[in-house]
DSSP file (Angstrom, degrees, kcal/mol; ACC not computed):
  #  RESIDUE AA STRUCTURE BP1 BP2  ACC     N-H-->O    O-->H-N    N-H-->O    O-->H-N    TCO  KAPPA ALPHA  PHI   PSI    X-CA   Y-CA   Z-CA
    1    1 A X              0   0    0      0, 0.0     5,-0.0     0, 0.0    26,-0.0   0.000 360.0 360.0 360.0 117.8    1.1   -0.8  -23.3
    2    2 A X        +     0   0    0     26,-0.0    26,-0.0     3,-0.0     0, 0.0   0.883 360.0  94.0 -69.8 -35.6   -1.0   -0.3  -26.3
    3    3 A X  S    S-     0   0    0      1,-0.1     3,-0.0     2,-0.0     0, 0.0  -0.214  73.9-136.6 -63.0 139.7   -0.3   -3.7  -28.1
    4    4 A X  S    S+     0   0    0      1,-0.1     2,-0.4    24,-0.0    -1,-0.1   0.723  90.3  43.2 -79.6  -2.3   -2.8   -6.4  -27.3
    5    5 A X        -     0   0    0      2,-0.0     2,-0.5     0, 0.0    -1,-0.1  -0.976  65.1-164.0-131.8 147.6    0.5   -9.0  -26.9
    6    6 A X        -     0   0    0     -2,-0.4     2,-0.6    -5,-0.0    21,-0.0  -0.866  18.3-127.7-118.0 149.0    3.5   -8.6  -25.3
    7    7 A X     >  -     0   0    0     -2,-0.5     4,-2.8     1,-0.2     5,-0.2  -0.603  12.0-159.2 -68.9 105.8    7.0  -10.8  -25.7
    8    8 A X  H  > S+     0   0    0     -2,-0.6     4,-1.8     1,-0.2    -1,-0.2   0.998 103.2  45.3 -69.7 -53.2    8.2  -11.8  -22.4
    9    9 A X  H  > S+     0   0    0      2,-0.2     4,-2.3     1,-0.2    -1,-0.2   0.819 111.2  61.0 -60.8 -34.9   11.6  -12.3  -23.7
   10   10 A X  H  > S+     0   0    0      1,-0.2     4,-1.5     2,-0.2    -1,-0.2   0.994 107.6  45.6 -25.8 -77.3   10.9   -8.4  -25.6
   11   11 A X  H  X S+     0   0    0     -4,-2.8     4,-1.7     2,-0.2    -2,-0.2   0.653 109.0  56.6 -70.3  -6.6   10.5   -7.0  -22.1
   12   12 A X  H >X S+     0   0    0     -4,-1.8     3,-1.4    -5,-0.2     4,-0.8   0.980 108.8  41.1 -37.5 -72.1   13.5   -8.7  -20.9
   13   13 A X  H 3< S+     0   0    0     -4,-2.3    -2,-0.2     1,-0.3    -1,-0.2   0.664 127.6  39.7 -67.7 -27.9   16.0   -7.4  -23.4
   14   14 A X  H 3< S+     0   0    0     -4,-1.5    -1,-0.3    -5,-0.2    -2,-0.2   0.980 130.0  27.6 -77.2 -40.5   14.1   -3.8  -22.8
   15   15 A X  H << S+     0   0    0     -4,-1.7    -2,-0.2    -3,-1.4    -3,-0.1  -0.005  82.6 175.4-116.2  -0.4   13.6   -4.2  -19.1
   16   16 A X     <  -     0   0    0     -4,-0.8    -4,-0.1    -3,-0.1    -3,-0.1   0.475  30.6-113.7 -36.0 134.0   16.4   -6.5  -17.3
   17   17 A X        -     0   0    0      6,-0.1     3,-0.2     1,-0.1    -1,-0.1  -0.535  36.0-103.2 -76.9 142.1   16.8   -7.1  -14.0
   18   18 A X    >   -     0   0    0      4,-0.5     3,-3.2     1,-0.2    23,-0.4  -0.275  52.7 -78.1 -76.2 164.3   19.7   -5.9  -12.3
   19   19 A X  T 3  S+     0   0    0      1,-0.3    -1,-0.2    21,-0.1     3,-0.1   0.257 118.4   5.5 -44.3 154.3   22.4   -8.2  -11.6
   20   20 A X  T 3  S+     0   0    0     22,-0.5    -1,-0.3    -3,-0.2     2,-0.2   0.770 122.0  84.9  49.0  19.5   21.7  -10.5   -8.6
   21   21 A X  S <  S-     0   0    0     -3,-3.2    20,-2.8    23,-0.2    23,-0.2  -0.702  74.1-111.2-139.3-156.8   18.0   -9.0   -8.4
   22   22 A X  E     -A   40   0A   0     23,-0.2    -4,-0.5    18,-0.2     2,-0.3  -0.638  17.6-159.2-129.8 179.2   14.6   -9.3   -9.7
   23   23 A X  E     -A   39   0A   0     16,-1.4    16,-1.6    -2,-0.2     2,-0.4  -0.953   2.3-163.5-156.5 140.6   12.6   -6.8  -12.1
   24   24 A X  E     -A   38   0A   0     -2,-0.3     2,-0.7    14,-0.3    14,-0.2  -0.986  13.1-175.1-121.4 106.8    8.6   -6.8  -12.4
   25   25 A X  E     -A   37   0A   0     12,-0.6    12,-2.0    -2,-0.4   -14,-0.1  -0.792  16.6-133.4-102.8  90.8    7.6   -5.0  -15.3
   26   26 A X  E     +A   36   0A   0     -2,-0.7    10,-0.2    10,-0.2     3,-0.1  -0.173  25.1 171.3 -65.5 129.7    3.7   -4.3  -16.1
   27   27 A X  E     +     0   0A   0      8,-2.8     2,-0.2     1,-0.4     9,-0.2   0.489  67.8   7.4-110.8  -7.4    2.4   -5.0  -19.3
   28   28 A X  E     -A   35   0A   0      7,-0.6     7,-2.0     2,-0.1    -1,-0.4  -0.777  55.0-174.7-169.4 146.0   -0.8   -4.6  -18.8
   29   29 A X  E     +A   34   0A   0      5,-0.2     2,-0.3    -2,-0.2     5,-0.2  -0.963  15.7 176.8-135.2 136.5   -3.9   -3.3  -15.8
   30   30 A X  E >   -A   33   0A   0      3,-2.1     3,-1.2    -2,-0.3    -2,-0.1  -0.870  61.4 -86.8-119.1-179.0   -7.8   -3.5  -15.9
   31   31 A X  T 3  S+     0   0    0      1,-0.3    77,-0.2    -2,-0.3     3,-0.1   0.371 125.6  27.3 -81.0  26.9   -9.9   -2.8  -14.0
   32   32 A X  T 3  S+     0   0    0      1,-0.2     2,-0.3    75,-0.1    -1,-0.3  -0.287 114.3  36.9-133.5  48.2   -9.6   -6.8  -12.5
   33   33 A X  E <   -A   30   0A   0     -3,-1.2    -3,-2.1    73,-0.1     2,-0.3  -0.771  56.1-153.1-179.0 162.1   -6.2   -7.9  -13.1
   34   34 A X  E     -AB  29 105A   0     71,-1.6    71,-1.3    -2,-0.3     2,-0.7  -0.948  20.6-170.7-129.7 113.1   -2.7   -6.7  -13.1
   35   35 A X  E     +AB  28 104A   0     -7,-2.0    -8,-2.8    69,-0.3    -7,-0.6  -0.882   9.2 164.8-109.6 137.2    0.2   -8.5  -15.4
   36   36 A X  E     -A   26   0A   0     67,-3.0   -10,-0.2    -2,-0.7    -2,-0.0  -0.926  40.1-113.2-145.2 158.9    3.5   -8.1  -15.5
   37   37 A X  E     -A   25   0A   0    -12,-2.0   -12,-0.6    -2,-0.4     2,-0.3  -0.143  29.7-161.3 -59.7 168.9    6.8   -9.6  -16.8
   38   38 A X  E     -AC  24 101A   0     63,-0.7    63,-2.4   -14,-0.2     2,-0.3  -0.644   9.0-173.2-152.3 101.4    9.1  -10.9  -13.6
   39   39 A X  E     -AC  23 100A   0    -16,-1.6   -16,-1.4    -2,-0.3     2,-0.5  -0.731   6.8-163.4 -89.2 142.8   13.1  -11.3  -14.8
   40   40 A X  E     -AC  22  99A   0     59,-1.8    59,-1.8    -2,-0.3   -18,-0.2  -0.994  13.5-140.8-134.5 114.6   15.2  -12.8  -12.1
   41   41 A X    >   -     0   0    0    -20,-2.8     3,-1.4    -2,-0.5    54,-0.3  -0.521  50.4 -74.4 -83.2 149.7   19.1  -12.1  -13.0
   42   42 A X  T 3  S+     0   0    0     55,-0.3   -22,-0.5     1,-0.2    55,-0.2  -0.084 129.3  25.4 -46.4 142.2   21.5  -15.6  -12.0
   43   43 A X  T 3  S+     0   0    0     52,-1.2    -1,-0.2    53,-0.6    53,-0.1   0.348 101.2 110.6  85.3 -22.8   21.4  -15.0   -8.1
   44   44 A X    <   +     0   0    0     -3,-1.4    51,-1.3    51,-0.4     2,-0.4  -0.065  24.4 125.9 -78.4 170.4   18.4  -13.1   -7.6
   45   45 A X        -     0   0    0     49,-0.3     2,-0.3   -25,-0.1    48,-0.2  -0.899  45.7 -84.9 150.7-174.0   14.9  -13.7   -6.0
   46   46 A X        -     0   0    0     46,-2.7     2,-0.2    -2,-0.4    48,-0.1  -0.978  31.4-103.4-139.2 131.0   12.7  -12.1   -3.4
   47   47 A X        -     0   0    0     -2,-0.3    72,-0.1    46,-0.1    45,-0.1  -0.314  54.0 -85.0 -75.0 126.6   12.1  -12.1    0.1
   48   48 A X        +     0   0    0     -2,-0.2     2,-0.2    43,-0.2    43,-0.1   0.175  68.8 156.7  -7.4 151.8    8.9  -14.2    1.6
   49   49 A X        -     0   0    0     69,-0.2    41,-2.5    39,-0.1     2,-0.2  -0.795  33.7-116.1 175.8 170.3    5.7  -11.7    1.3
   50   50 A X  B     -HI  89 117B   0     67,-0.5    67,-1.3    39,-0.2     2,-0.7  -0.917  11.5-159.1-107.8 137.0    1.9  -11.3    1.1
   51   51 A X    >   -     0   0    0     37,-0.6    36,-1.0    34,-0.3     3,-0.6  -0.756  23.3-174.3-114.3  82.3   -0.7  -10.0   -1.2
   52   52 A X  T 3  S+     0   0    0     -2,-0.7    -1,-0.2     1,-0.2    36,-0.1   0.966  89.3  23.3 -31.8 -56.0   -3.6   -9.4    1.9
   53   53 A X  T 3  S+     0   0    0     -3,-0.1     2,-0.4    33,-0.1    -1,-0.2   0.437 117.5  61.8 -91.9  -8.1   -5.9   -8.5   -0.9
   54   54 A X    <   -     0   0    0     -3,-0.6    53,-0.3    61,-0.1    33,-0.2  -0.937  58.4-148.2-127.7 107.5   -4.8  -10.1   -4.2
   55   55 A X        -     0   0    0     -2,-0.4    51,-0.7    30,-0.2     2,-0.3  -0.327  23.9-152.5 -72.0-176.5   -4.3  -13.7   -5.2
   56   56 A X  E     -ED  84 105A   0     28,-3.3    28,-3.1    49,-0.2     2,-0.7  -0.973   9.3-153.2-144.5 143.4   -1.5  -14.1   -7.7
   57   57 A X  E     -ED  83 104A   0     47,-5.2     2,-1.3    -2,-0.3    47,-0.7  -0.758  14.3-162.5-124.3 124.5   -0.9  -16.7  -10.4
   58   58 A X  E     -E   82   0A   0     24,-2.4     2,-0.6    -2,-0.7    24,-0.5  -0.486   9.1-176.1 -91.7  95.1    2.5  -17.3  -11.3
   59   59 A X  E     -E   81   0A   0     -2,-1.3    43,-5.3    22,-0.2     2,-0.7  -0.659  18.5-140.9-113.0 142.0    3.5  -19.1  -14.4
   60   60 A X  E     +F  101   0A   0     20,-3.2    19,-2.2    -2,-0.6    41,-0.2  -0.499  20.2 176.2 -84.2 116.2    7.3  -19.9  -15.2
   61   61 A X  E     +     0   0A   0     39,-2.8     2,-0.2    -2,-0.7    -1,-0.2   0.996  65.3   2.0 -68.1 -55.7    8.4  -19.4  -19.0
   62   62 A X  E    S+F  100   0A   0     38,-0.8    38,-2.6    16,-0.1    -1,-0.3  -0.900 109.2   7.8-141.5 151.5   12.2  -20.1  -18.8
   63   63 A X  E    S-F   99   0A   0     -2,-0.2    15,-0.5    36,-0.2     2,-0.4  -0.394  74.4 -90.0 106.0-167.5   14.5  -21.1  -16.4
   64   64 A X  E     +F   98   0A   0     34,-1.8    34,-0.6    13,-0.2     2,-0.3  -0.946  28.0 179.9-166.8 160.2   14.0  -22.3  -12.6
   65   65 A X  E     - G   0  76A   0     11,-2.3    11,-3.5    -2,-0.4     2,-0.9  -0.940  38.2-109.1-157.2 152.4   13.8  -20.7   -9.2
   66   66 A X  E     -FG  94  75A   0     28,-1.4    28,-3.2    -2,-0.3    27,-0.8  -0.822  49.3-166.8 -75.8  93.6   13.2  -22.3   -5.3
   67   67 A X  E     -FG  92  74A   0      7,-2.4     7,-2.1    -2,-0.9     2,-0.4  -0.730  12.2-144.8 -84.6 163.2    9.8  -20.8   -5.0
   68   68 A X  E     +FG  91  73A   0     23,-0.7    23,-2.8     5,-0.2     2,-0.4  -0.985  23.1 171.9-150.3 107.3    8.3  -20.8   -1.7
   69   69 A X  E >   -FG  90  72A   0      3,-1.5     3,-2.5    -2,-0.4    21,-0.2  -0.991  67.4 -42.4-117.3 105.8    4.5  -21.3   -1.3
   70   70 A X  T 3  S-     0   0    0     19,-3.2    -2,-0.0    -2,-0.4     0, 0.0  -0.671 122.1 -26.1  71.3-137.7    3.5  -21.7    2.9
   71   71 A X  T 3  S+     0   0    0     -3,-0.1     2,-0.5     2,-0.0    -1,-0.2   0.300 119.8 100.4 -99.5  -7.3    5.7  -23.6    4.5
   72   72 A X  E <   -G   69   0A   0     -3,-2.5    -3,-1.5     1,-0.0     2,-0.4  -0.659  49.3-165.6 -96.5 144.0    6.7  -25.6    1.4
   73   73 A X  E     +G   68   0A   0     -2,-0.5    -5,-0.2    -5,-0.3     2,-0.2  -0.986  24.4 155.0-115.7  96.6   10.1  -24.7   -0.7
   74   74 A X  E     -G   67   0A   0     -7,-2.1    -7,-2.4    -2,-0.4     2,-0.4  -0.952  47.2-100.1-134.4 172.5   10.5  -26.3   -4.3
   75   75 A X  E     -G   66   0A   0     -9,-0.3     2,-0.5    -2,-0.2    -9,-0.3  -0.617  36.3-171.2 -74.4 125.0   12.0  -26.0   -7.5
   76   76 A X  E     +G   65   0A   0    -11,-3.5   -11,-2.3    -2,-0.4     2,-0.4  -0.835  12.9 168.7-116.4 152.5    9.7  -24.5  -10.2
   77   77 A X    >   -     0   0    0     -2,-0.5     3,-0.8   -13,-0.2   -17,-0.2  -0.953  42.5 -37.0-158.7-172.5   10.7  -24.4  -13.8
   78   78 A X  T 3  S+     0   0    0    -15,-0.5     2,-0.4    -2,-0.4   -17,-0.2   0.145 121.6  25.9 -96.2 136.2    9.4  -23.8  -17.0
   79   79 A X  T 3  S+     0   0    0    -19,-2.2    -1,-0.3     1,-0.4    -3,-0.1  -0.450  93.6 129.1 102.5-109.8    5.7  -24.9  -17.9
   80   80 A X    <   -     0   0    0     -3,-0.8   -20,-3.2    -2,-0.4     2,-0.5   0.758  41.9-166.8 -80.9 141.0    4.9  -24.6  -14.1
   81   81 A X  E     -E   59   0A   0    -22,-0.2     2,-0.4    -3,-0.1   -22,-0.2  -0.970   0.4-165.5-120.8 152.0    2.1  -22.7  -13.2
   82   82 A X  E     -E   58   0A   0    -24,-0.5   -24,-2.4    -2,-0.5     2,-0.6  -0.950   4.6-162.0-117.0 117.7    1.6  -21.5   -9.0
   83   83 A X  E     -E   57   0A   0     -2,-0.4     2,-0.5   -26,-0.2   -26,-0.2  -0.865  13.3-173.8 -92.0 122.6   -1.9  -20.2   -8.0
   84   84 A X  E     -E   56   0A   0    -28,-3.1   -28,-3.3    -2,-0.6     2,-0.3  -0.982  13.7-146.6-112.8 151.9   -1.6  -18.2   -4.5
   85   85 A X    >   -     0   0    0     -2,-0.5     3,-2.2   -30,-0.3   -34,-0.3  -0.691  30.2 -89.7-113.7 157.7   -4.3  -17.1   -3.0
   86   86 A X  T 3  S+     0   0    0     -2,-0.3    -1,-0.2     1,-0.2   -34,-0.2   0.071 118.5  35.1 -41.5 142.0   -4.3  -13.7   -0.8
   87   87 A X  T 3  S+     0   0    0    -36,-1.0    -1,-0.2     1,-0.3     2,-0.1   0.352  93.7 116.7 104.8 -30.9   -3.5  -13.9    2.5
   88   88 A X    <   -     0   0    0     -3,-2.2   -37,-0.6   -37,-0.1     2,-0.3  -0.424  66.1-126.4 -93.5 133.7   -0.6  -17.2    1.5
   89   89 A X  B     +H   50   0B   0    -39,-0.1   -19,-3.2    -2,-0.1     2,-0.3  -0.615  49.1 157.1 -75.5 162.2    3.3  -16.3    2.3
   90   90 A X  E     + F   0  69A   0    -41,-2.5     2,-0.2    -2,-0.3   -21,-0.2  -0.866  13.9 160.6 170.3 131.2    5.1  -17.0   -1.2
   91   91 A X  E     - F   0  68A   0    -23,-2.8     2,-0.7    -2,-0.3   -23,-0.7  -0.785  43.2-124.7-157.2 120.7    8.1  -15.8   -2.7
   92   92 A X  E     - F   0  67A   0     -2,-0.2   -46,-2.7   -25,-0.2   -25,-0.2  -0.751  43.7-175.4 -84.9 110.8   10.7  -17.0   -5.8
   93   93 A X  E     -     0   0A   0    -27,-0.8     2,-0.3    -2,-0.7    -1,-0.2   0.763  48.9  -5.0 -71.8 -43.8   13.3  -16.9   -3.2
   94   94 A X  E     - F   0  66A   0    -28,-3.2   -28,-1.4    -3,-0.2     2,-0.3  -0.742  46.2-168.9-162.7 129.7   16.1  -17.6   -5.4
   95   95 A X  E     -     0   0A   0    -51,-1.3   -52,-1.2   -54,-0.3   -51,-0.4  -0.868   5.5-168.8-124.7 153.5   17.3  -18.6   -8.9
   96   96 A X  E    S+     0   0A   0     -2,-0.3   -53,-0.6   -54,-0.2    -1,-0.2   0.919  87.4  29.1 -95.6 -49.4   20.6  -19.5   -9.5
   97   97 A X  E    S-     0   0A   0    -55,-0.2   -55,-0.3     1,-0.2     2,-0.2   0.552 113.5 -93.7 -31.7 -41.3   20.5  -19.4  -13.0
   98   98 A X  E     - F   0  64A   0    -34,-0.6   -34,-1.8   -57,-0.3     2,-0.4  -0.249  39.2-163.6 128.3 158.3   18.0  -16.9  -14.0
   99   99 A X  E     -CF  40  63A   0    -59,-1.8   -59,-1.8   -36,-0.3     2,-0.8  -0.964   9.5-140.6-162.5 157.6   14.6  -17.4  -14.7
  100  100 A X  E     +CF  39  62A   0    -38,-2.6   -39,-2.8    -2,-0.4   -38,-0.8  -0.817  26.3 169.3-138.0 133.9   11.9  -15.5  -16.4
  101  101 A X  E     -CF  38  60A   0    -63,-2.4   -63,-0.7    -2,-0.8   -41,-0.2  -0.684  29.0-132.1-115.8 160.9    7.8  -15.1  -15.5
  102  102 A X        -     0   0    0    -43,-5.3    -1,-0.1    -2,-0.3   -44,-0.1   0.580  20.7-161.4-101.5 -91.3    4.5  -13.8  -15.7
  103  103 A X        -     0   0    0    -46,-0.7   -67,-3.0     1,-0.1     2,-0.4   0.466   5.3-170.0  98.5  91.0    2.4  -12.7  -13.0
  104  104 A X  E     -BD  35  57A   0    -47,-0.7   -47,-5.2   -69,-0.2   -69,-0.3  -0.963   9.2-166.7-107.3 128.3   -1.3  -12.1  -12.8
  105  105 A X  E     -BD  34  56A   0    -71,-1.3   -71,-1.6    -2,-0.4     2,-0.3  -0.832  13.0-121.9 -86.2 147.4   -2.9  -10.6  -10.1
  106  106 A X  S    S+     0   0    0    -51,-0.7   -51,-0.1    -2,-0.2   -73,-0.1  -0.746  85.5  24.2-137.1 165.7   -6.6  -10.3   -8.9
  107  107 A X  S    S-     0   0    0     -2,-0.3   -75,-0.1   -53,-0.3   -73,-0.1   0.887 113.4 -73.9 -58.7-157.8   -7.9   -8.0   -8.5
  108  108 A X        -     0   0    0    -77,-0.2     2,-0.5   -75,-0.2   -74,-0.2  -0.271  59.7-134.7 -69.2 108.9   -6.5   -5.0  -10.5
  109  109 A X        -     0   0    0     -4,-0.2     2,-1.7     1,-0.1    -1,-0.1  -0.638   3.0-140.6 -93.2 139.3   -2.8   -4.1   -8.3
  110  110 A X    >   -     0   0    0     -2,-0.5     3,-1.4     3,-0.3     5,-0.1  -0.448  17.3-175.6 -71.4  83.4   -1.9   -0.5   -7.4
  111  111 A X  T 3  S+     0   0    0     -2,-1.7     3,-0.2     1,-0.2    -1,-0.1   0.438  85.8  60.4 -87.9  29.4    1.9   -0.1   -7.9
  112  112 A X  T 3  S+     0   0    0      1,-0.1     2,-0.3     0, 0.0    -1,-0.2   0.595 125.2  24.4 -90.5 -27.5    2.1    3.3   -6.6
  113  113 A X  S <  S-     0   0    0     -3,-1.4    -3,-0.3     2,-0.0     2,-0.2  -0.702  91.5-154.2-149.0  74.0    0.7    1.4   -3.3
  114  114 A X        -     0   0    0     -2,-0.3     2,-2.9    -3,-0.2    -3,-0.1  -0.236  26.3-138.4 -70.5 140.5    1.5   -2.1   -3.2
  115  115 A X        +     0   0    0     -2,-0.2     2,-0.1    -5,-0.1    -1,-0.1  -0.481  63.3 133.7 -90.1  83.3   -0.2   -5.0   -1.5
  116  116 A X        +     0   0    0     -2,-2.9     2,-0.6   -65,-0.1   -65,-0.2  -0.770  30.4 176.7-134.8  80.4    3.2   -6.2   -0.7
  117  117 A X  B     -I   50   0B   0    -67,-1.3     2,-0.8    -2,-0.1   -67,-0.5  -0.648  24.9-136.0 -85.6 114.5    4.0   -7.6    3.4
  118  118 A X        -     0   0    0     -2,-0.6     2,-0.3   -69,-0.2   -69,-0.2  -0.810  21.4-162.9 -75.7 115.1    7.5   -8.9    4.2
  119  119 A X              0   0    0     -2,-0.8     0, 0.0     1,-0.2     0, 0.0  -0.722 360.0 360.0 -96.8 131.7    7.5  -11.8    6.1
  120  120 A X              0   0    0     -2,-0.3    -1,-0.2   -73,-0.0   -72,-0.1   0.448 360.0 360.0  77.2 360.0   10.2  -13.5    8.2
């Protein structure tokens, strides 16, 4: 992406996640950070994981989802931000509604070769 801002609700309508799933779309990499959009269709979510190497910080725009940080399971919704640090299981397990995020990562993630573990 050339532009220096992007529209989260933009990359929805370009970028949607399919029904019942989730959709990560990067908007922008240096060489220390990764960000990307993260649409979650009514129904959707992602199974418990790891970043070994990466912390991630997740902040929710619209919407809600049962995110999963450790051991702990709550509802996050819009205006929440989640810091995980590498190493942490963490997952928005499920939105029933829909919800839409950002995503930052540290350092700079490889999505040809992700630092992505399934857990559980």
């Amino acid at each position: 992406m050339s532009d220096p801002v992007a529209h989260a609700q933009q990359v929805r309508r370009e970028h949607p996640a399919p029904d019942g799933g989730l959709l990560l779309t990067w908007i922008r990499h240096t060489e220390r950070s990764s960000t990307g959009v993260v649409d979650i269709a009514p129904g959707g979510g992602l199974k418990p994981h790891i970043h070994e190497t990466h912390d991630e910080i997740v902040t929710v725009l619209e919407g809600s989802v049962d995110f999963r940080v450790g051991d702990e399971v709550f509802e996050a919704t819009a205006g929440d931000v989640i810091p995980v640090a590498a190493g942490t299981v963490h997952a928005p397990i499920h939105s029933s509604g829909g919800c839409l995020m950002i995503s930052v990562f540290t350092p700079w993630f490889d999505p040809d070769a992700p630092d992505r573990v399934f857990v559980d």
